[in-house]
N, C-alpha and C positions, 0 to 999 in steps of 0.2 A: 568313476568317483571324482575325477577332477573337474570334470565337464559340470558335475551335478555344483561342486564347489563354486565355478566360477559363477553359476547362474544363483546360486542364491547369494552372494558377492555381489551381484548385478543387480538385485532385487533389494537387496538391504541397502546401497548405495544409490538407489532409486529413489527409497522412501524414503532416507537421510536427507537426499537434496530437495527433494518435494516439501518435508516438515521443515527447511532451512528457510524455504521460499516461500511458504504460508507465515511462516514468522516475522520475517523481512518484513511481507506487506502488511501485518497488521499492526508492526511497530513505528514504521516506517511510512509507508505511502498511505493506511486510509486517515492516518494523524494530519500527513502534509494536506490533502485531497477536504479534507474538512476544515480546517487553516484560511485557506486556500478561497473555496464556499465562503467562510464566515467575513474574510476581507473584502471580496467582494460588493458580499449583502452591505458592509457598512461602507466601501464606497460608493453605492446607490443612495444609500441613505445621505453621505454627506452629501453627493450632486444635488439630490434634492431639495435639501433645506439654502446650499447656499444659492438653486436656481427659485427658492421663494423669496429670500430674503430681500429686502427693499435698494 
């Protein structure tokens, strides 16, 4: 019986840390990671217009 205890103990703190770390990344890194993309694009953009400009 304890043996069975600690394995779903181990199983439930499996999936605690698993849905912790899908959390994390959807709050957290794919926000930054698009941020991130989007400054980029508009540093392309400004190189661009100030390597047109006269």
């Amino acid at each position: 019986m304890l043996i069975i205890n600690a394995i779903v103990l181990n199983i439930l703190s499996g999936a605690m840390l698993f849905a912790l770390a899908r959390m994390y990344e959807r709050r957290i890194f794919i926000p930054a990671e698009n941020d991130a993309q989007r400054l980029e694009e508009h540093e392309q953009f400004n190189r661009k217009i100030v390597a047109s400009a006269p």
